[in-house]
N, C-alpha and C positions, 0 to 999 in steps of 0.2 A: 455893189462894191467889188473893186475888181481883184482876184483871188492871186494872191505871193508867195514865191517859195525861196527857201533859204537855196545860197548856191549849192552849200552840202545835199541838199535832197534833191536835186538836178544831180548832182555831181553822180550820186548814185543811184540814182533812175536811168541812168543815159550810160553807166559804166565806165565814167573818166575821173580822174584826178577831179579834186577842188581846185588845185594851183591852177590845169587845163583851163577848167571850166570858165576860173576866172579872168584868165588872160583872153579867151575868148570874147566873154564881156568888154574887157577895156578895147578889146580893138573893133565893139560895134556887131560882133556876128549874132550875143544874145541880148535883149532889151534887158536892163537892170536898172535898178533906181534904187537913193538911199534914205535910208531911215537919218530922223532927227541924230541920233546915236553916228550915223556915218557906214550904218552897214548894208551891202547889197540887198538888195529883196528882187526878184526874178519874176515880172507876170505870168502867170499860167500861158494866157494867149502869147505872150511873145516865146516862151520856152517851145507852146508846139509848133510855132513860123518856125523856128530853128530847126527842130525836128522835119519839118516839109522842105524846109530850103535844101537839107546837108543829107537826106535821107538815114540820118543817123541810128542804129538800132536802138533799142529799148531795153534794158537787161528787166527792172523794177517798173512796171508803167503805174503798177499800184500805187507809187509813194506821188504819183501826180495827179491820182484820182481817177485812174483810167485804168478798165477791165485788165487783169492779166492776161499774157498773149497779146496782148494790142501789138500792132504792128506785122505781124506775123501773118496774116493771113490775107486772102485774096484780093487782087487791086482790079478786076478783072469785074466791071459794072454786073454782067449777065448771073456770073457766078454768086455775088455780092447778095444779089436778089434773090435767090438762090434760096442763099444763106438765112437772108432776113424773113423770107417769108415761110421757112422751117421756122425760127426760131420766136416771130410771134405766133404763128399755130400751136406752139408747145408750151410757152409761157416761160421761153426762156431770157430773162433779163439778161444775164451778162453778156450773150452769144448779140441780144439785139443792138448793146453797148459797143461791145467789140466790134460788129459790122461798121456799124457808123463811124467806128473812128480808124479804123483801117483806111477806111475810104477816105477820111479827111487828112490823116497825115499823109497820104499819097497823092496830096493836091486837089481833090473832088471838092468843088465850092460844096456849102451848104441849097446853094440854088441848085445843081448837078446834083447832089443825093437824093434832096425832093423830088425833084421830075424824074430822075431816073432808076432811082428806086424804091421812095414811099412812095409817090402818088401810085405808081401801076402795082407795087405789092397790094394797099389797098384795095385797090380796080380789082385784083382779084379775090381777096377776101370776103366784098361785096358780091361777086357772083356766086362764090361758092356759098355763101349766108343764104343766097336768094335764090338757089337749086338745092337749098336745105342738106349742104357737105358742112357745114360749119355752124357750129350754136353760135348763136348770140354771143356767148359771153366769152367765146373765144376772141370773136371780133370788138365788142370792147374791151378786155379787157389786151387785147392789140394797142389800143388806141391809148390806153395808159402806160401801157409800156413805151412804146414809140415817142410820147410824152417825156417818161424819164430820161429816154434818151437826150433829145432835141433840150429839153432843159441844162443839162451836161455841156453839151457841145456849144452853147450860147458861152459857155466860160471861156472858149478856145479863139474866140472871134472878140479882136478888139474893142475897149470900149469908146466910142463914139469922142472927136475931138469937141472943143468949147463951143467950135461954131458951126458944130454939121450941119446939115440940114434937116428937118424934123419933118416925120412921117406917124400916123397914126392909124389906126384903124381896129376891126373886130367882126364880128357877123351881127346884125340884126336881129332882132325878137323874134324868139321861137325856133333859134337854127343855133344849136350846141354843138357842132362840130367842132371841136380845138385846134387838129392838126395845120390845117388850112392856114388859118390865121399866125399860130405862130410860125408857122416853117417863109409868110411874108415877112414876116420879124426877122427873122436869120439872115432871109436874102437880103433885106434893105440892112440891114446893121454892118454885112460885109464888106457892102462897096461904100460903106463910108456915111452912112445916114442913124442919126439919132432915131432909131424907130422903138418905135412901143404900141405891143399887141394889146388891147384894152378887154379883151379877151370873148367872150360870147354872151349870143342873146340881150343888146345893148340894144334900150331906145333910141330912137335916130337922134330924138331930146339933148340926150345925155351925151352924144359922139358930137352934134353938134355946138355942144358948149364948150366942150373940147378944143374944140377948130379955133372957136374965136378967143378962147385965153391961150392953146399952145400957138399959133398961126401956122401951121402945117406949112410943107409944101405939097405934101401926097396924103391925101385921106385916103386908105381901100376899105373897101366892102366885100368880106367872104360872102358868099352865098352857095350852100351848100344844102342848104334844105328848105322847102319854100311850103310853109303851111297855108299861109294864106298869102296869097300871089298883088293883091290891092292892099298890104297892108306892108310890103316889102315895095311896091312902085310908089306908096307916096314917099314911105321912110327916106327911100333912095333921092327921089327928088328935093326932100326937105333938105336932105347933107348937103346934094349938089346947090341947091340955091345958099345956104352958107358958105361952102368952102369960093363956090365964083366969088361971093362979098372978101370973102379972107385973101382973096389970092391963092388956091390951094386949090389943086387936079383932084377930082376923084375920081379915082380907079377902081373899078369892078371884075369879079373873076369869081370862080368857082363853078362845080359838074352842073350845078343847079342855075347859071346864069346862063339858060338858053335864050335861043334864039328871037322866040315867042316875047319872054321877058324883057329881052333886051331891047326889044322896037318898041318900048311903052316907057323906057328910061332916059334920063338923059346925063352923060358923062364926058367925063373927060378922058377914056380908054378902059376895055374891054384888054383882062390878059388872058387868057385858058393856061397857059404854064407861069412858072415862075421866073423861066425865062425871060417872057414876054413883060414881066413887072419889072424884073433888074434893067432891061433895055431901055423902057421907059422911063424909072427911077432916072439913069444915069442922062438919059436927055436934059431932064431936071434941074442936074444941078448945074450952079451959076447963070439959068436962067433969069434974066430981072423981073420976070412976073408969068402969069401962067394963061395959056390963050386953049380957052375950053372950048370944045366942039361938042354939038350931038349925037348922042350914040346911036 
């Protein structure tokens, strides 16, 4: 359900007048909508489009549910990274909250955070875990934070019209990697798709039955960790022979969807970034049906 604030707690989160706030409203610059009763109510996500359109300061960012300081600090990608991968090394919540959304009210998609700077923070976290610089439980307990974050910022990203177009997906049995999968969720939800992360370690079964009550138009497949390599090529192949019946692409990506792996599958596109998913997504849409090739 999509999260409302009264214009009063915009009015002084953002440091303006109520009267301001709401004359803004009527002429279109903030999303508002009204209660049964006749009274404004302000989507979360539309109040921080506002915030990114007008670059407006913050005085209270708390009262919108957002880190104190928000806004304040670095737009500058390299630095960001910086930032965030001090502050899940230390197990700082609010500094990993803060990052994130610095970088998203200064226009950075959710697609642009992930590639540019979870996935390669991670990348490093993994090397240093595997040159024995970092325990274990630094690095997940990384991945739960980075979690809370990305949970947060799903609030900030509109919710999906009546007739978008629906996307699904998750990782496979035996691969619990979360980040992967929902940070697909984020990208597709932003340009405009009904997406839902179905979350990890899913029988191909259970994704496949999926396909044929939601009718996808994009099924993806995280793969991120591959236990057993013949038990991730049929799963994969069982999805793709459902979604071709459904009408529905399936798209494959993750560190662990090598090379190897991927000449034994058959899909409908290979992403490595998330880029690579939002380009193909947006081919997608208003397409009259989906023409699958081998991967």
């Amino acid at each position: 359900m999509e999260q409302v604030l009264t214009p009063r707690q915009v009015a002084v989160a953002i440091g303006v007048s109520e009267a301001s706030l709401k004359r803004w409203c009527d002429k279109g610059l903030v999303e508002a909508t009204r209660t049964v009763g006749g009274h404004r109510r302000l989507p979360i996500a539309g109040v921080l489009r506002f915030l990114q359109d007008r670059g407006q300061p913050l005085v209270k960012p708390e009262i919108l549910g957002l880190p104190s300081a928000t806004g304040t600090g670095e737009h500058s990608i390299e630095r960001a990274r910086e930032r965030f991968q001090e502050a899940l090394e230390q197990g700082d919540l609010e500094r990993v909250r803060r990052t994130i959304f610095d970088l998203f009210l200064a226009k950075f998609t959710a697609c642009e955070i992930g590639d540019r700077v979870i996935s390669p923070t991670f990348e490093q976290l993994g090397e240093k875990w595997r040159h024995g610089e970092l325990e274990i439980f630094k690095e997940r307990r990384a991945c739960e934070l980075c979690m809370r974050a990305l949970n947060e910022l799903r609030t900030g990203i509109p919710e999906p019209g009546e007739n978008a177009p629906i996307a699904i997906g998750g990782s496979l049995e035996q691969d619990v990697y979360t980040l992967p999968t929902t940070l697909v969720e984020l990208t597709l939800r932003e340009i405009g798709f009904n997406a839902q992360s179905f979350g990890v370690g899913l029988p191909a079964e259970t994704i496949g039955e999926a396909v044929k009550e939601l009718k996808p138009a994009i099924v993806w497949v995280s793969i991120s960790h591959v236990q057993d390599m013949s038990k991730v090529i049929s799963g994969a192949r069982q999805l793709h022979e459902v979604a071709t019946e459904c009408g529905a692409s399936l798209v494959i990506g993750g560190r662990a969807a090598t090379y190897d792996l991927r000449s034994q599958l058959v899909f409908s596109a290979h992403c490595d970034t998330l880029a690579h998913m939002e380009t193909f997504a947006q081919s997608k849409i208003g397409l009259p049906e989906n023409v699958s090739q081998a991967g």
